[in-house]
DRENVO-95083 format. One line per 10 residues: their letters; for each residue x, y, z of C-alpha. Coordinates in steps of 0.5 Angstrom, whole numbers, plus 500, padded with zeros to 3 digits. Layout:
<sites>
a) X,Y,Z  ...
</sites>
This chain:
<sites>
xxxxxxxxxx) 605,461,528  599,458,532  601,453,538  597,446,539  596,443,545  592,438,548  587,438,553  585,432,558  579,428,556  575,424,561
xxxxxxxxxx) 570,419,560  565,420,565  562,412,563  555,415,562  555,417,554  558,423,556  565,427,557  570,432,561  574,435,557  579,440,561
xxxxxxxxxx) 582,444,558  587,451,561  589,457,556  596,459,558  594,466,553  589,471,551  585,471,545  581,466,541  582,459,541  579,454,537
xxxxxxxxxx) 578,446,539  576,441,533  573,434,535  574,429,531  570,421,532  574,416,529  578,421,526  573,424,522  570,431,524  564,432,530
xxxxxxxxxx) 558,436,526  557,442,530  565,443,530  570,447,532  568,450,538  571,458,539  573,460,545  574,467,547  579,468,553  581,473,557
xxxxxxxxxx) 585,474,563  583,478,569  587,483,573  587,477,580  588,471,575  581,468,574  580,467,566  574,468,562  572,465,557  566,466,552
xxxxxxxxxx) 563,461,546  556,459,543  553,460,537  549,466,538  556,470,538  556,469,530  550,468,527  543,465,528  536,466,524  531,472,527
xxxxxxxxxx) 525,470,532  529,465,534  532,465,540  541,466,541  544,463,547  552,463,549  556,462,554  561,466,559  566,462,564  569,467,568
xxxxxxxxxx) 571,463,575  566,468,579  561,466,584  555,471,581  553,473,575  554,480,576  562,481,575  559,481,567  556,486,563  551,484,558
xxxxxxxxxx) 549,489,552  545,487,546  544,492,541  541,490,534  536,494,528  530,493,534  529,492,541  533,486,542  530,482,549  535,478,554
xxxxxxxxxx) 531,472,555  534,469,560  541,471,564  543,465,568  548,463,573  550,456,575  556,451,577  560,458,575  557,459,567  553,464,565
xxxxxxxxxx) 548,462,560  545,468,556  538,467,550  536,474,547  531,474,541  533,478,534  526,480,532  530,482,525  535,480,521  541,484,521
xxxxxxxxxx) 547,485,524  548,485,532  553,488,537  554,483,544  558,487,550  561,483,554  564,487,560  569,485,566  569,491,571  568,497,565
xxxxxxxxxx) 573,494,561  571,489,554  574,482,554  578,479,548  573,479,542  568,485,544  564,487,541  562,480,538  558,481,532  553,477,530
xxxxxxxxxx) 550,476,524  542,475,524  539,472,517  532,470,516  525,474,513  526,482,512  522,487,516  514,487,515  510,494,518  503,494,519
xxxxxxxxxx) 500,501,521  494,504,524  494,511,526  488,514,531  488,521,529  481,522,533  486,525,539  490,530,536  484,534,534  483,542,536
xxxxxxxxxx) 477,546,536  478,554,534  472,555,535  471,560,530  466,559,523  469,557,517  467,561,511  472,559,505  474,552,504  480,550,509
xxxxxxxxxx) 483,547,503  485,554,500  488,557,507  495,555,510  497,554,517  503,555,522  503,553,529  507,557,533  510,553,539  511,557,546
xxxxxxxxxx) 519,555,545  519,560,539  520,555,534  514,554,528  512,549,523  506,547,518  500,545,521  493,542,518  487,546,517  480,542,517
xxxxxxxxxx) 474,543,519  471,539,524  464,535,525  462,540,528  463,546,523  468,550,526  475,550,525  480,546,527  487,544,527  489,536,525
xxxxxxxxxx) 494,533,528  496,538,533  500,536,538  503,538,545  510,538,547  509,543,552  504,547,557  505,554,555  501,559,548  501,556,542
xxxxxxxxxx) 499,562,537  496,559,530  497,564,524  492,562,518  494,565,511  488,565,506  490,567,498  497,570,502  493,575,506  492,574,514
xxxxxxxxxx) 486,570,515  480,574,520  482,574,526  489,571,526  493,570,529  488,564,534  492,564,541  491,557,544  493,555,552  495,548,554
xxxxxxxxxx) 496,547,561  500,542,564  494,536,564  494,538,556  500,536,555  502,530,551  503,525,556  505,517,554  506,515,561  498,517,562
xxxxxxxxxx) 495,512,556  492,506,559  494,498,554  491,492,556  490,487,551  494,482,547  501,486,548  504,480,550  501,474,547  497,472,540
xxxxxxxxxx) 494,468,535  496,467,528  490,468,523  485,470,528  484,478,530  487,479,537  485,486,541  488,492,545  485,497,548  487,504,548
xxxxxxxxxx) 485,509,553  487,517,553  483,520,556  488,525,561  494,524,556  493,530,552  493,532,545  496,527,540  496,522,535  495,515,537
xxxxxxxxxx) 500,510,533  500,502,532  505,498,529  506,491,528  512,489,525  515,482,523  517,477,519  509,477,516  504,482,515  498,483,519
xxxxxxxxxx) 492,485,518  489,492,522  483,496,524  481,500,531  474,503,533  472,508,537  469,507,544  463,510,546  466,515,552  471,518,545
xxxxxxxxxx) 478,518,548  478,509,548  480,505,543  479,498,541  485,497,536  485,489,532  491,486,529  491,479,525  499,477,525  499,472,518
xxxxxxxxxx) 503,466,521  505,464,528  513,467,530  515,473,535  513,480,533  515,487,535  509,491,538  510,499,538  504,503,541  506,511,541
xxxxxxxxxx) 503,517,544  505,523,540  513,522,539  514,517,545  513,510,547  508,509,551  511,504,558  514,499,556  513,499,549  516,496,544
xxxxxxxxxx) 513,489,547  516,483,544  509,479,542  509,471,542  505,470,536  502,462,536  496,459,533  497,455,527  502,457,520  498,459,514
xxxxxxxxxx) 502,454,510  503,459,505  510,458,501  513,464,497  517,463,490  522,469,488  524,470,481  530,477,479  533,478,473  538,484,472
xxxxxxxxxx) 534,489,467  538,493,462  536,501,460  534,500,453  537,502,447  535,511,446  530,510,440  531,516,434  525,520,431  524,517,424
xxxxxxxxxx) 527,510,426  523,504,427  522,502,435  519,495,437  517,492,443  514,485,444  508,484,449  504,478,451  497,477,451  494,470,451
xxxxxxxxxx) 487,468,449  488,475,444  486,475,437  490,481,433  483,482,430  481,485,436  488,489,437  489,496,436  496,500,437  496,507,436
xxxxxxxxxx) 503,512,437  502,519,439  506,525,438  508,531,443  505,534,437  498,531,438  498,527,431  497,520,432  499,514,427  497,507,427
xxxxxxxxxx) 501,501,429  503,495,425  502,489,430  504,482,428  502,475,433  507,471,433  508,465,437  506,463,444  501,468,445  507,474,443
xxxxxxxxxx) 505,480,440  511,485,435  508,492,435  512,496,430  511,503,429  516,510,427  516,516,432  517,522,427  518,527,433  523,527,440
xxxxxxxxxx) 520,527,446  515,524,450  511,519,446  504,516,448  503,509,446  495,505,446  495,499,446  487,497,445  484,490,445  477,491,442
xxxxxxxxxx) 476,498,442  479,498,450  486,500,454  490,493,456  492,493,463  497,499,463  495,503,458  496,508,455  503,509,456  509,513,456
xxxxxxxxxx) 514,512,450  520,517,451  524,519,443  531,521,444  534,522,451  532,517,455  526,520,461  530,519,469  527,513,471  524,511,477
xxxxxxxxxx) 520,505,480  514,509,479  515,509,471  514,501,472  507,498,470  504,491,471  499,488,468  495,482,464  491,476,465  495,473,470
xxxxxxxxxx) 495,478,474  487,479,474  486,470,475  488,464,473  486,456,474  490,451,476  493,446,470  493,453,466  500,458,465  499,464,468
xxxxxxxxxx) 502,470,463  503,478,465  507,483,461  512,488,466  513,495,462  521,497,464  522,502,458  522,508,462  524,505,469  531,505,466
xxxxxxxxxx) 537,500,470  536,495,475  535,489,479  527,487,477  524,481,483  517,478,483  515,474,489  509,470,489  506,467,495  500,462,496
xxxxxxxxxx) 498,455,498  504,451,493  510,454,490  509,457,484  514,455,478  517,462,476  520,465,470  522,472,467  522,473,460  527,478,458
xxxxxxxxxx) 525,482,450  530,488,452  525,492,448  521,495,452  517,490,455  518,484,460  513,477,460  513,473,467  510,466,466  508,462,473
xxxxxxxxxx) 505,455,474  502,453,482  500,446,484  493,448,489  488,452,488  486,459,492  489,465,493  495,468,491  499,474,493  504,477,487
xxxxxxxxxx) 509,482,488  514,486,483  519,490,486  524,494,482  531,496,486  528,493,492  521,498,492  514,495,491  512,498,483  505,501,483
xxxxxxxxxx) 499,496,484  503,491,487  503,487,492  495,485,488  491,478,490  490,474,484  485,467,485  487,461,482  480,457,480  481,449,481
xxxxxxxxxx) 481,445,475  474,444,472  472,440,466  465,441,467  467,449,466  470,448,460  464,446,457  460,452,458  459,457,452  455,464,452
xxxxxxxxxx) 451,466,447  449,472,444  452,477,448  454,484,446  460,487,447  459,494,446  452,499,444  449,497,450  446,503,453  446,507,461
xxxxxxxxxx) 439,505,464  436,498,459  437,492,460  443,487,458  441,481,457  445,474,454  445,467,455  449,461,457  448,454,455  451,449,459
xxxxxxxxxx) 452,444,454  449,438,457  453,438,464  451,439,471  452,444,476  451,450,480  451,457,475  452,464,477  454,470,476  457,477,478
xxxxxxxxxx) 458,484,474  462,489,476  461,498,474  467,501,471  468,505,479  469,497,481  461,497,485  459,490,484  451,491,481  446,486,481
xxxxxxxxxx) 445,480,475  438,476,475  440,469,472  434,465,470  433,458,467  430,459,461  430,452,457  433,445,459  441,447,459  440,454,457
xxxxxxxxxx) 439,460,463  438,467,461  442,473,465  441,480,465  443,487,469  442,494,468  447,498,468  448,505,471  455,508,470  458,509,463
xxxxxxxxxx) 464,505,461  467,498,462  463,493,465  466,486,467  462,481,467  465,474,472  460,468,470  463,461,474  460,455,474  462,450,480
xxxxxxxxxx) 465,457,482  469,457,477  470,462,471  467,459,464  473,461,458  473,467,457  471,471,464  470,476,466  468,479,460  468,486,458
xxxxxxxxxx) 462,490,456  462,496,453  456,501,457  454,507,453  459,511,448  466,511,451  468,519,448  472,520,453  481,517,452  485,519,457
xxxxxxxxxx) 490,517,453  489,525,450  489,527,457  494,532,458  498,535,464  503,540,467  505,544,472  510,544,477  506,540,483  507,534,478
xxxxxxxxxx) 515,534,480  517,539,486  514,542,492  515,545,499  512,544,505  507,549,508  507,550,502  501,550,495  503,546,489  500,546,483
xxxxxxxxxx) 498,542,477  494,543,470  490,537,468  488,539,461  481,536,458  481,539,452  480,533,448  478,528,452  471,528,453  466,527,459
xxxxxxxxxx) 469,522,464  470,522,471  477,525,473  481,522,479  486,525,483  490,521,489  496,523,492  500,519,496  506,521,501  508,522,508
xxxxxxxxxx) 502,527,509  495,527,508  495,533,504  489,538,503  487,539,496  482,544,492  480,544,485  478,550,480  475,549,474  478,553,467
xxxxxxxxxx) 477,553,461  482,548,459  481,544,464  482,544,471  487,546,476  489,543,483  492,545,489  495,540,494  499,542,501  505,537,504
xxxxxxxxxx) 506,537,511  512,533,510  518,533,506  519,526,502  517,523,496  509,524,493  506,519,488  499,523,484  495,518,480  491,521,475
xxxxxxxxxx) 485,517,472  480,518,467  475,515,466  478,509,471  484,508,467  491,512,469  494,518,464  500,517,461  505,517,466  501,516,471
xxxxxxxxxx) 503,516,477  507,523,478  513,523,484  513,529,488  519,531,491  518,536,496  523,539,500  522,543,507  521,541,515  515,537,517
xxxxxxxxxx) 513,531,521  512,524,516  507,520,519  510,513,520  506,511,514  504,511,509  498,517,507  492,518,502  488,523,499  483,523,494
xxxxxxxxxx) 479,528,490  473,526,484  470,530,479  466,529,474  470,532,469  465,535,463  467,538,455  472,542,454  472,546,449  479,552,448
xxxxxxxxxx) 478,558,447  471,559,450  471,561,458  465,559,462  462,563,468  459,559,473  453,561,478  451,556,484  447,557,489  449,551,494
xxxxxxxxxx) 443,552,498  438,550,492  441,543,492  437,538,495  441,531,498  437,525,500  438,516,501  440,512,506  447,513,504  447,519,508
xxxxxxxxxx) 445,516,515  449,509,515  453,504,512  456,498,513  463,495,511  465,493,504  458,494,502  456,499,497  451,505,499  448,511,495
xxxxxxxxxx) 445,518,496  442,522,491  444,530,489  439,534,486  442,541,483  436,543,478  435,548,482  442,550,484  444,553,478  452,552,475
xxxxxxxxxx) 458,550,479  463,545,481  460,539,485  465,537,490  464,531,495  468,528,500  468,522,504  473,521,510  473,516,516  474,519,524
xxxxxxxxxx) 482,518,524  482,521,516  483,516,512  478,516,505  474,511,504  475,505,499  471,507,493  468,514,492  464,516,486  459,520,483
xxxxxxxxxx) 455,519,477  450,523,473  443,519,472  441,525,467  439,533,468  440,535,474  441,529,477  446,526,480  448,519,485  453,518,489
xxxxxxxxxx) 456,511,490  462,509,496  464,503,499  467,504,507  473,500,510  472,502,517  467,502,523  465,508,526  463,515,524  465,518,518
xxxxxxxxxx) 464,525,515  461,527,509  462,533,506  458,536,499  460,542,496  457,546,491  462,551,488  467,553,494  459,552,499  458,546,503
xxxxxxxxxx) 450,544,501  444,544,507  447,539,512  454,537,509  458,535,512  454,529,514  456,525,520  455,517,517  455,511,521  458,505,519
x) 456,499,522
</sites>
C-alpha cells in the first residue's frame, strides 16, 4: 500500500515556497500540488531516490527523465548531498550522438540539459561509485519530426591510376582488390581522365601490397594480377583531413560553406551528411590544388542539426558535430493524409474487371484504353464518363497472367501508363509497383481543386500516406475505389510552390517526392483562349505556329516549350493585331511537346498543351523485357537483361539503375532487341527504370535484390545508359562494321558548360560505317548529369543534348561500337 506523508511547507514571503521534504524509503516518490484544492499544471513531480552507502540520499527528477520534443533541450536534476559533481556518473545514449549541453553544480544540485537531434527512444545512466541509482537507466521518449539526410559524396579522393591502357570497354571487365591482410572483395574499374586504367572507390586501410585481379569475358585480363604498394602515408588517415567552415554554426535558407582538404589523408571517399528534422540542400566543388573542397549545404528551416564528415570508414575529429542552425523559418506547413489499402479482388480470365481513374478537364471523346494480353492481342476498353470528373474502364482479359493496360488521352499515354494488370494470382507487390500521376501533380491554381489518381492494383496491402507541404495547409483527402485506382483530391489557400510526397508502408513510390507550382488566382487569365493550334501532324524541323487572343484584357504574355527529352527550346511570340499574338517554335526531336502559355504569369486553360511532333511509331506499351538481371543478382558479379523491340518501333531507349552502387553497364545489340549488362558492387535492393521514347515500360521500375558482400554508399546511387533504339524486325541478324576513328565530334558542348543550361554537340558518323553509338556523361565525383540525349538530325547526323547540375569538370565519353571516337573522353568544364 503506497504511504502518504506530509512534507513541511514554508512561505518564503516573496511569492515563492521551500517545500521539505525527507524520504524514509527508496524508490520513486511522487509530490501532487494543489491551490485552493485544484491540481497545480505542471504536476506531479516524480522524484526518484536512492540511499548511499554513508547515508546521504539522492534523489533525481525533471521532465527530460521521461519525455521531450527533439532539438529542443532536456534538463533534469540529481540532489545527492555531495559537495561536487563528480560522485554522479552521467551517460546519454540516444539513436545519434546526444551532447550534455550543460552539466552544473550548485547549492548541492546538479542541473543536467542534453539535445536529442531524433526522436525516439533515450537511455540516461545515473551512476553512484559504478552502481545505478533506483530508477536507471531512465528512458526517456523523444517525439518530434522523423530523420531528414541529405548526402554528398566526393569520390575524386578515391581514384587510383594502374597506369596501363585500356583496350576494351571497363564496363566488360570485373574487378577484385585483394588486401594485404588476404581478404578480397569487389572493386569498380573505370577509366580515368587520362585514359589509363583505374580503380574507383579504392580505399586504403592499411599500408602493405594490394594485388588487383581483372577477369575480361571470364578469362584473366593482360597483365593481371596488377600489384599496388601503399605506404604508411597512403593509408587512409581521417585524423590528417583539415574542416573549417560552417561546422558549428548556420543559416537556414542560405548556402553555409565547408572546406575540406586531404591532401596527406591517403586513398578514400569523402562523405558529407546533414541530417535533421528538414532536408538541405547539397553541392561541393573542387579546388584548384585537387585534393581541397569547397562543400555547401542549405538547411530548409532553423533548428539543430546533425553533421557528419567521414573519411573512408571513420569520422574525421570531432565529427558528428551538433549545427545550431538559425536565420529565418520558411513558414512552410505540411498536410498529411493515410488510408489503409486493401489487396484487390484476384481478377479471372474471361470475367469483367473495372477500375475507376480521375481526369478533370477530359473529354471521353479524347480517351482511349486498350487491354493486352501475355499473348500479344489487344482489345479495346469500353470507357464510361461519370460524374465529378471520374472515368469506369471496363474490359474482359481472356488470358491469366500479366496483362498491359494503356490509357491514352489523344492518342498519348496518361501519367503512368502504360501499366501492369495482373489476371489470376495476384504479382508480389511492392512499393515499386505503385504509380502516381495526373494533373494535380503536374499545376494547379489557387481557387481550383487539385486531382491526381495513385495505381495500387499491383502494390498489394498496406498503410498509403500523401503529405503535402507549402506556404498554406492544404485541405486533403483519399479517395478509395478498391478497384485498382485511388483519387487524392487537395485544396491550398496560397499560391507557390508545393511539395508532394506518396509513401506506401512508410517508403517513398517512385516519382515522389515531386514540386508542384500552384498559380494565384487570375481572372484576366481565364479569358485568354488559343486559336488554331495543332495537336499533332507537325513535323521535325518546320515551324509550329498558333495564336493566342487575348479577348480584350490587359497584361503581360509569355510562353514556354518543352521537348519530349525535358530541354526547354526557344518560343518566338509576336503581336500580330489588337489582342491577338502569334506564337512559333521549331521543334527538333520526335515525340510530345509541352507547351506552357501564362499571362500575368499564370498559365491560361488548358497549359501546357501537348503537341504531337513527327509520328509517334514507337509504343512502349509493346516493349518487352526478360532476364533475370531484372529480379536477382550477385555482387562482383554481371547480371543481364533483354529489352525486346521488336515491335515498338524507332525511339530512344533509357535505362537507370538505382541501388547502394554505382553500377558499370554495357550494351549489345541483337536481333530482337538489346542486351544489358550491369555489376553491383553492394548487395540490397536495385530499382531498373526503363523508358521508351520518355515514357516508362510496363512494370517499370524493376526491383533487384542482390545478394553477396559489398560496401553500400551511404546513399543512394545512379547509373545511366541512352541508346537511340532503331527497327527490329525478327528473324533477321544484323552485322555491324564501324570504324570509331571516322567519326567526327564537334560544338560548344564539348569544351564548357554551365549549370541548369542546355548544351550540345554534334556527331557525324556518315563516314564511320554501322555500329552501336554510345555516349556518357559523368561528373568528377560520378554522378551522371541530369539530362543526357541523342537525336538523329538526319543521315548520319546526330546532335547531343545535356543539361549539368554540378560545377566543376566532367568527363565525356563517346563510343562508337566497343571504340572510344578521336578525343573522347572529353574533359568538359561546367561553370
Amino acid at each position: 500500500m503506497m504511504s502518504v506523508a506530509a512534507p513541511v511547507v514554508q512561505n518564503n514571503t516573496d511569492g515563492s515556497l521551500t517545500i521539505q521534504y525527507v524520504p524514509s524509503t527508496s524508490g520513486v516518490h511522487e509530490l501532487n500540488f494543489t491551490y485552493n484544492e485544484k491540481p497545480v499544471p505542471g504536476g506531479p513531480l516524480r522524484l526518484n531516490v536512492d540511499a548511499t552507502d554513508n547515508g546521504h540520499l539522492i534523489t533525481a527528477y525533471g521532465p527530460g527523465l521521461s519525455h521531450g520534443v527533439c532539438g529542443e533541450r532536456q534538463q533534469f536534476h540529481v540532489v545527492s548531498g555531495h559537495s561536487s559533481n563528480d560522485a554522479i556518473d552521467v551517460k546519454i545514449v540516444g539513436p545519434a550522438r546526444t551532447d550534455i549541453l550543460k552539466k552544473e553544480f550548485r547549492n548541492g544540485i546538479l542541473s543536467i540539459e542534453y539535445l536529442p537531434i531524433f526522436p525516439g527512444e533515450y537511455s540516461v545512466s545515473l551512476q553512484h561509485k559504478g552502481k545505478h541509482i533506483v530508477g536507471s537507466p531512465f528512458t526517456p521518449t523523444i517525439t518530434g519530426q522523423g530523420r531528414k539526410k541529405s548526402h554528398l559524396s566526393i569520390a575524386e579522393t578515391s581514384d587510383y591510376e594502374l597506369g596501363i591502357n585500356v583496350s576494351v570497354d571497363p564496363a566488360t571487365l570485373q574487378g577484385t582488390v585483394q588486401f594485404p591482410d588476404g581478404t578480397a572483395e569487389p572493386c569498380i574499374l573505370k577509366k580515368l581522365a587520362s585514359g589509363k586504367l583505374g580503380i574507383g572507390s579504392f580505399e586504403t586501410a592499411k599500408s602493405g601490397t594490394y594485388a588487383v585481379d581483372i577477369q575480361h569475358d571470364g578469362d584473366p585480363y593482360s597483365g593481371s594480377p596488377f600489384q599496388i604498394r601503399i605506404s604508411e602515408a597512403q593509408v587512409a588517415n581521417a585524423a590528417k583531413v583539415k574542416a573549417t567552415g560552417s561546422i558549428e554554426k548556420a543559416l537556414a535558407n542560405e548556402w553555409n560553406e565547408i572546406r575540406l582538404g586531404a591532401t596527406e589523408a591517403g586513398y578514400g571517399t569523402l562523405g558529407v551528411t546533414v541530417e535533421g528534422g528538414h532536408h538541405s540542400d547539397m553541392e561541393y566543388s573542387v579546388l584548384p590544388s585537387g585534393r581541397e573542397f569547397s562543400v555547401k549545404y542549405r538547411p530548409h528551416e532553423p533548428g539543430y542539426y546533425l553533421l557528419n564528415l567521414k573519411f573512408g570508414d571513420n569520422h574525421l575529429p570531432g565529427s558528428p558535430f551538433v549545427v545550431n542552425v538559425g536565420g529565418k523559418p520558411s513558414g512552410r506547413i505540411r498536410a498529411l493524409t493515410s488510408r489503409q489499402v486493401q489487396a484487390p479482388e484476384m481478377c479471372v480470365a474471361g470475367q469483367e474487371c473495372t477500375v475507376f481513374l480521375a481526369l478533370p478537364g477530359v473529354s471521353p471523346l479524347d480517351m482511349e484504353a486498350t487491354l493486352t494480353s501475355p499473348a500479344g492481342t489487344t482489345d479495346l476498353c469500353e470507357i464510361r464518363d461519370l460524374p465529378e470528373n471520374q472515368f469506369e474502364i471496363r474490359f474482359k482479359p481472356s488470358d491469366l497472367g500479366t496483362n498491359i493496360l494503356s490509357l491514352k488521352q489523344k492518342g498519348i499515354h496518361i501519367s503512368g501508363s502504360p501499366f501492369h494488370f495482373t489476371v489470376g494470382k495476384p504479382s508480389a507487390g511492392g512499393t515499386h509497383r505503385m504509380e502516381f500521376g495526373g494533373p494535380g501533380v503536374e499545376g494547379g491554381a489557387l481557387g481550383s481543386k487539385g486531382i491526381f489518381n495513385i495505381y495500387t492494383h499491383e502494390a498489394g496491402a498496406g498503410l498509403l500516406s500523401v503529405a503535402i507541404d507549402g506556404p498554406s495547409k492544404a485541405s486533403l483527402e483519399i479517395l478509395d475505389k478498391i478497384a485498382g485506382f485511388v483519387t487524392v483530391c487537395y485544396t491550398v489557400d496560397k499560391p507557390g510552390l508545393y511539395t508532394i510526397g506518396v509513401k506506401f508502408n512508410d517508403e517513398h513510390v517512385p516519382r515522389s517526392p515531386c514540386k508542384v507550382n500552384i498559380d494565384p488566382e487570375c481572372k484576366e487569365a481565364k479569358m485568354v483562349t488559343i486559336q488554331a493550334l495543332r495537336d499533332r501532324g507537325i513535323e521535325v524541323d518546320k515551324p509550329a505556329t498558333f495564336g493566342v487572343n487575348l479577348n480584350g484584357v490587359r497584361g503581360s504574355l509569355s510562353g514556354r516549350v518543352f521537348a519530349p527529352s525535358g530541354n526547354e527550346e526557344e518560343m518566338f511570340i509576336e503581336d500580330m493585331d489588337k489582342d491577338l499574338y502569334s506564337c512559333r517554335f521549331i521543334p527538333k526531336e520526335n515525340g510530345v511537346y509541352y507547351v506552357h502559355i501564362r499571362f500575368n504569369n499564370v498559365h491560361i486553360p488548358g497549359s501546357p498543351f501537348p503537341m504531337l511532333v513527327g509520328k509517334l511509331g514507337a509504343d512502349p506499351a509493346l516493349v518487352l523485357v526478360s532476364g533475370k538481371g531484372l529480379e536477382r543478382g550477385v555482387v562482383g558479379k554481371p547480371s543481364k537483361f533483354l529489352v525486346a523491340t521488336t515491335c515498338p518501333g524507332t525511339g530512344l531507349l533509357t535505362v537507370s539503375i538505382q541501388g547502394p552502387s554505382k553500377v558499370p553497364m554495357s550494351c549489345n545489340e541483337l536481333d530482337e532487341g538489346y542486351e544489358f549488362t550491369y555489376t553491383p558492387k553492394a548487395p540490397g535492393q536495385y530499382l531498373i527504370a526503363i523508358k521508351y521514347c520518355h515514357v516508362g515500360i510496363p512494370g517499370s521500375p524493376f526491383q533487384a535484390i542482390v545478394t553477396g558482400r559489398g560496401k553500400a554508399s551511404d546513399m543512394t546511387e545512379t547509373s545511366n545508359m541512352y541508346i537511340e533504339a532503331v527497327e527490329k524486325k525478327p528473324g533477321r541478324v544484323k552485322q555491324f562494321h564501324g570504324d570509331a576513328t571516322k567519326v567526327v565530334v564537334t560544338g560548344p558542348g564539348l569544351k564548357k558548360g554551365f549549370m541548369g543550361r542546355a548544351a550540345n554537340f554534334n556527331i557525324d558518323i556518315k563516314d564511320a560505317g554501322q555500329d552501336l553509338l554510345t555516349v556518357a556523361m559523368v561528373s568528377n565525383n560520378g554522378s551522371p548529369v541530369r539530362e543526357l540525349s541523342v537525336k538523329k538530325q538526319k543521315a548520319g547526323a546526330y546532335v547531343a543534348h545535356y543539361i549539368a547540375d554540378e560545377k566543376g569538370d566532367h568527363v565525356l565519353t563517346v563510343r562508337w561500337g566497343a571504340n572510344d571516337v578521336p578525343g573522347s573522353p572529353f574533359m568538359v568544364g561546367i561553370n
